[in-house]
FIVOMI-852080 format. One record per residue (C-alpha): x, y, z. Coordinates in Angstrom, 3 decimals. Layout:
<midrens>
xx / yy / zz
X / Y / Z .
...
</midrens>
This chain:
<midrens>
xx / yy / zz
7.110 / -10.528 / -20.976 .
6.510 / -6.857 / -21.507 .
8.357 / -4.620 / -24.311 .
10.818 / -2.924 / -22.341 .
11.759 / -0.377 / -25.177 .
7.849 / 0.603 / -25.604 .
7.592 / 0.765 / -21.435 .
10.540 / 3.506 / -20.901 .
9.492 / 6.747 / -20.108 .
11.367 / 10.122 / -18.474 .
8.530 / 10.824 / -15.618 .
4.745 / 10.226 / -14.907 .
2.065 / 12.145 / -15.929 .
-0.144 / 14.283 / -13.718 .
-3.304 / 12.261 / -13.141 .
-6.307 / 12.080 / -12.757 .
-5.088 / 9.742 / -9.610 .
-7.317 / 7.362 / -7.827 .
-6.763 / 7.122 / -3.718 .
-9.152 / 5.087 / -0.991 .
-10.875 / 7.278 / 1.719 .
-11.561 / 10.848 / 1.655 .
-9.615 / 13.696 / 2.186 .
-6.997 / 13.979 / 4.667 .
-6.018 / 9.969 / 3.824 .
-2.315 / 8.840 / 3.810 .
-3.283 / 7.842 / 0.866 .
-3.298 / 11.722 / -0.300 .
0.018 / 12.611 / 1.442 .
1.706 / 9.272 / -1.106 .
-0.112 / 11.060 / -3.890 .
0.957 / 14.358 / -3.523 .
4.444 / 13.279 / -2.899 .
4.461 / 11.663 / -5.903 .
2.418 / 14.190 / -8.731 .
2.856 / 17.294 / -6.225 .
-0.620 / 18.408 / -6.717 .
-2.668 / 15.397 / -8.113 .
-6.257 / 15.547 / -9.397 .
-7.669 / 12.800 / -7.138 .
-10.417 / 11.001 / -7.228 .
-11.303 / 9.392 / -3.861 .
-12.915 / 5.529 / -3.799 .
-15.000 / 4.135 / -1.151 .
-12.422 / 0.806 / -0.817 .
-9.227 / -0.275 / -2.326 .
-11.008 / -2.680 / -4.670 .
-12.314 / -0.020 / -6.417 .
-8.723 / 1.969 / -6.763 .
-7.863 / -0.979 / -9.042 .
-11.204 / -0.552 / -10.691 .
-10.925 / 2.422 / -11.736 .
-7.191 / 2.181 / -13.043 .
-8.464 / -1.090 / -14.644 .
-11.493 / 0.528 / -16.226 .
-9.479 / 3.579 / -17.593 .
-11.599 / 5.790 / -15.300 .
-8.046 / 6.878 / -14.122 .
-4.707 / 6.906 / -15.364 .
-3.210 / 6.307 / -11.980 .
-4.388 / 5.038 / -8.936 .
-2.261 / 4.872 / -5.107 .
-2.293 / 2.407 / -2.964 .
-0.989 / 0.865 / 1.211 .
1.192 / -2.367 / 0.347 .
2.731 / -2.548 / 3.321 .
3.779 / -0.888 / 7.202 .
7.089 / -0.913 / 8.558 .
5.860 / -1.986 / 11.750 .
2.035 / -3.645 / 11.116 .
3.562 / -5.695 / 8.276 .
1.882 / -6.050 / 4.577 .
-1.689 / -4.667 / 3.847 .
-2.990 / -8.342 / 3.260 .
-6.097 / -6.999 / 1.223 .
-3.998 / -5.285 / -1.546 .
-1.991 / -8.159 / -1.252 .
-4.940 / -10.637 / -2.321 .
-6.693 / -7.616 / -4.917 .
-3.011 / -7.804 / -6.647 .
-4.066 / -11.222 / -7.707 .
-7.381 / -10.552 / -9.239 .
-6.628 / -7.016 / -11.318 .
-4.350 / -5.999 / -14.351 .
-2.132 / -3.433 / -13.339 .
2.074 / -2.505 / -13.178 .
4.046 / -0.684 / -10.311 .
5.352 / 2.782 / -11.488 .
6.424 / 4.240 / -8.213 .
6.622 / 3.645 / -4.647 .
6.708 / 6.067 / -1.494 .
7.785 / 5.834 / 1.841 .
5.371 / 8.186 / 3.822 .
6.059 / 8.463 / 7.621 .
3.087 / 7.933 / 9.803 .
2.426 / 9.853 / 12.577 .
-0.853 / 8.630 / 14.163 .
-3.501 / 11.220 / 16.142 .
-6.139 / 11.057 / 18.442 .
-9.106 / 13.516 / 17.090 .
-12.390 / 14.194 / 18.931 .
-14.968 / 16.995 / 17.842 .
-15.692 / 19.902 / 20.148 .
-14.583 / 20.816 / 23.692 .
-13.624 / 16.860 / 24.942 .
-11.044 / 15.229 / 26.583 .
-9.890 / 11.614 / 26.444 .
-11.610 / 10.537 / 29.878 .
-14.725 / 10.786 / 27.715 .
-13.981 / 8.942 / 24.899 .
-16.287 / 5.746 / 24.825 .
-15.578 / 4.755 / 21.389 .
-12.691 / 5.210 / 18.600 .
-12.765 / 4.937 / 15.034 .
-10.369 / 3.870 / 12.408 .
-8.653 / 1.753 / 9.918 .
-6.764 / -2.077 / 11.227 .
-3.492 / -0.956 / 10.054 .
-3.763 / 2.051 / 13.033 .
-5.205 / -0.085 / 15.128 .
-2.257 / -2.807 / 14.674 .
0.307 / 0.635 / 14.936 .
-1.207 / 1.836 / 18.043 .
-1.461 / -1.064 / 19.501 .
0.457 / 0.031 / 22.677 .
-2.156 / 3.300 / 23.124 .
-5.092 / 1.219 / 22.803 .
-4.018 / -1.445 / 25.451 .
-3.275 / 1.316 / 27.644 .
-7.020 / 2.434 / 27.032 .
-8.688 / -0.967 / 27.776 .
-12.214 / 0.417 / 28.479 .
-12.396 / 2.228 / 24.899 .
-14.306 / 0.416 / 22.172 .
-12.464 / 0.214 / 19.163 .
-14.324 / -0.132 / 15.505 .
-12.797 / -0.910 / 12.590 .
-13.338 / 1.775 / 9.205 .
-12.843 / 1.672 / 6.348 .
-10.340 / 4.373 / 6.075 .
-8.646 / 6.805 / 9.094 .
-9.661 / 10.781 / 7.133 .
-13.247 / 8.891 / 6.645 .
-13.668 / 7.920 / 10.529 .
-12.393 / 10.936 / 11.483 .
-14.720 / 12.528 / 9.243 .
-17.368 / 10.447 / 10.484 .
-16.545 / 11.671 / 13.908 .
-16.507 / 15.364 / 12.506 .
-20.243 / 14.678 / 11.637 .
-21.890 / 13.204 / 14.208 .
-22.053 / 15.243 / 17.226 .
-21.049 / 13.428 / 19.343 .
-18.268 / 14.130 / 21.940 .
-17.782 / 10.868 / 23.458 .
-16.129 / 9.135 / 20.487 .
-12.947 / 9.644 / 18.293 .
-10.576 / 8.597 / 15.074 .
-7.296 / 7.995 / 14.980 .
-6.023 / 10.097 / 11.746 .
-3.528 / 12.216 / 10.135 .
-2.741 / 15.483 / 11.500 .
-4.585 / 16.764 / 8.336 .
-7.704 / 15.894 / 9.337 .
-7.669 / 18.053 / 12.103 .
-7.659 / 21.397 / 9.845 .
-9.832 / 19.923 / 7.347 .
-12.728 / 18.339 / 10.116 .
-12.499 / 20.954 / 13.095 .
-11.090 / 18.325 / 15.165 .
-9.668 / 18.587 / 18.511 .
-6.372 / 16.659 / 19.205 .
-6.638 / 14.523 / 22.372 .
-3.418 / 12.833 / 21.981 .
-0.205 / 13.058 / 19.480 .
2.133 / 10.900 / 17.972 .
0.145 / 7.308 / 19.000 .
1.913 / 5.395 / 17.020 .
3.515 / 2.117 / 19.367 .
7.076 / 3.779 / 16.646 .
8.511 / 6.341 / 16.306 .
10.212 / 5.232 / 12.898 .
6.632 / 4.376 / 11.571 .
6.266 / 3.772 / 7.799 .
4.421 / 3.271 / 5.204 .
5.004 / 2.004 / 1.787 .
2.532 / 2.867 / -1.274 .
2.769 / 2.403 / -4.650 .
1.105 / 3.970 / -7.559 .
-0.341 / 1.839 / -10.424 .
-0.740 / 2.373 / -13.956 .
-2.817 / 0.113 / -16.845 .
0.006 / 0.529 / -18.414 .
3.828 / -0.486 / -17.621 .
5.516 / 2.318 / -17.729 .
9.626 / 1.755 / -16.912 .
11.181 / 5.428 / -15.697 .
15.025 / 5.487 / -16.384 .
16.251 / 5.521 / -12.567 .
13.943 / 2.419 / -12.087 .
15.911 / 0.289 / -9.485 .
13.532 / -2.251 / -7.956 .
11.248 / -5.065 / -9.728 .
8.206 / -6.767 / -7.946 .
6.828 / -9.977 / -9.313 .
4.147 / -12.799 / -8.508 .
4.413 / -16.317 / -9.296 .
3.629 / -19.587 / -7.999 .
5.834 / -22.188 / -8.663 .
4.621 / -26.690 / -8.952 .
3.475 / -27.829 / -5.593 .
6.316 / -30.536 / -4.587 .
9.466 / -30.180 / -2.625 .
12.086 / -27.753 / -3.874 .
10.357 / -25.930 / -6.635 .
10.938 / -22.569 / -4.354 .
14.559 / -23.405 / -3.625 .
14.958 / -24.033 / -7.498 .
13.691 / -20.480 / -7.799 .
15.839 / -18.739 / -5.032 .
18.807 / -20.421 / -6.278 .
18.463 / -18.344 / -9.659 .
18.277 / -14.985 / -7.449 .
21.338 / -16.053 / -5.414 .
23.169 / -16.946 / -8.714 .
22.658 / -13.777 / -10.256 .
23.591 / -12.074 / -6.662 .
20.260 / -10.555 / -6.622 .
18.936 / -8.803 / -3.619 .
15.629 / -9.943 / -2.548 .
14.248 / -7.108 / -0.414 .
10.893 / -8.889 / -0.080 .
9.199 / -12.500 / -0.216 .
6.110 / -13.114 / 1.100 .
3.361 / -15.558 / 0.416 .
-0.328 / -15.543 / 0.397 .
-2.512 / -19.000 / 0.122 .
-4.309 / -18.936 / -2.860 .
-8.609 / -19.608 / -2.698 .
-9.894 / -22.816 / -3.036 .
-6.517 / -24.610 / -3.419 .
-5.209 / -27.582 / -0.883 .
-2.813 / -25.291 / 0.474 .
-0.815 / -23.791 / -2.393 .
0.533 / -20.324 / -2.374 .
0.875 / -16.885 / -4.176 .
4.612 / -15.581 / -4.001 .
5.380 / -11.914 / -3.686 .
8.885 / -10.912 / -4.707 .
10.632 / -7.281 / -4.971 .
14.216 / -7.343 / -5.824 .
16.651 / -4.377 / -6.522 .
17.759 / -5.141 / -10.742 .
16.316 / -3.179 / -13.673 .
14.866 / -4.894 / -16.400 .
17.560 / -3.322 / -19.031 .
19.877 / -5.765 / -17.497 .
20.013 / -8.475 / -20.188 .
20.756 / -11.266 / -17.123 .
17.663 / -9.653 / -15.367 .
15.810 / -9.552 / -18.265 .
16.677 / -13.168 / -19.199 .
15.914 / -14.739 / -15.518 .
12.330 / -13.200 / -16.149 .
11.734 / -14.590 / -19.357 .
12.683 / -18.251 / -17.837 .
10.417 / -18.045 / -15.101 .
7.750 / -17.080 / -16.803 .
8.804 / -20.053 / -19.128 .
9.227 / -22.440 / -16.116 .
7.121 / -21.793 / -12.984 .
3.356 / -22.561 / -12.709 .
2.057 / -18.662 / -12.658 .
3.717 / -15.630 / -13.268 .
3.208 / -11.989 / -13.142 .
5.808 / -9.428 / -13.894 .
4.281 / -6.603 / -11.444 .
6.709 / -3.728 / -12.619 .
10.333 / -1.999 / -12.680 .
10.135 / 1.326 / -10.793 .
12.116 / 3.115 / -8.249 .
10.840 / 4.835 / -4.642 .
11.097 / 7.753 / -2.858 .
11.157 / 9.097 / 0.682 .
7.974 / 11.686 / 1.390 .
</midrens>
């Protein structure tokens, strides 16, 4: 288990801050809501966010986990198993999807649209309503609409921030997308370091536990005992097994809570895999 007493700290510092995409991302709005105005560093995928916090390259790096409508962002999900990292922060950032062409268009033109499969899945109701439009999957939404920006071409468009419109010269051919209103995303920042702030209210841990009947019970029972609330479980299979599974857990306890503390140290004693993921607290952008 990690040294809690070494781990405290009173705030973050300011960077440099690794985010996927380009400018204009949701991944910049999370970052400046966290630092305010963060020296970022923009990757070409999220593999390379944990890279780079990995490698020292950066001190922080930010990061999609999950949408309050599309559900988790199953590629961080499965990265989270291969890199070193902790959770420092999380923010909620409300999404607010837009249509963007380049030049004098309308939508009756549009042939093609570009962007990421979480906006896809969160517009899912636009794009039905839009049958005879292509849809392509990239790699980011500010880099297809930048890609849009750049080519030329008036038949095709992203679906993007409202950002991207000052920052590309895009039109806006439709607002607000979205399939909800009430549209959120969760991000968290990462750190090669664990770093525990004071007001730190929620931990997030991975394990998986022996593959036989009741070894998960055996390890919700120690959650319920303790009257801890679970604000997320989700599982993931794990490569080349016969059908065993990563667990995801976030709970609301701080680590300075010697019961807390103590139900940590026995599952890392007791289970087949654990990772302690980090003790950090989240805010609204």
């Amino acid at each position: 288990m990690i040294n809690v007493k070494e781990s405290r700290r009173t705030k973050l510092d300011n960077g440099p801050i690794a985010c996927q995409g380009v400018e204009g991302a949701y991944s910049q709005v999370a970052a400046d809501a966290l630092f305010g105005n963060p020296d970022i560093m923009y990757m070409k995928n999220f593999d390379s966010v944990f890279r780079a916090v990995e490698n020292g390259l950066c001190r922080y790096g930010v990061l999609p986990i999950e949408n309050s409508n599309a559900g988790s962002v199953t590629e961080v999900h499965d990265l989270m198993r291969v890199h070193n990292f902790y959770i420092v922060r999380s923010v909620k950032v409300q999404i607010s999807h837009m249509l963007l062409g380049k030049g004098k268009t309308d939508i009756k033109k549009i042939k093609e649209i570009y962007t990421h499969e979480q906006a896809i899945k969160q517009c899912s109701k636009f794009l039905e309503q839009n049958p005879d439009i292509k849809v392509n999957v990239y790699p980011n939404t500010a880099t297809a609409a930048k890609f849009v920006a750049e080519s030329g071409r008036t038949d095709i468009a992203a679906i993007a921030s409202e950002a991207c419109v000052r920052l590309y010269g895009m039109t806006v051919l439709a607002r607000n997308i979205q399939d909800h209103n009430n549209n959120y995303t969760r991000f968290i920042c990462i750190s090669k370091n664990c770093e525990i702030l004071d007001n730190a209210e929620k931990i997030s841990i991975m394990l998986t536990t022996a593959h036989k009947p009741g070894a998960l019970y055996e390890v919700l029972r120690q959650f319920a005992d303790l009257q801890l609330n679970l604000t997320k479980l989700e599982s993931r299979p794990i490569a080349n097994s016969d059908f065993e599974f990563m667990f995801y857990f976030d709970f609301q306890a701080n680590v300075n809570n010697k019961a807390v503390y103590d139900l940590l140290v026995k599952l890392e004693r007791s289970v087949k895999q654990f990772v302690f993921l980090g003790n950090y607290s989240e805010i609204i952008a």
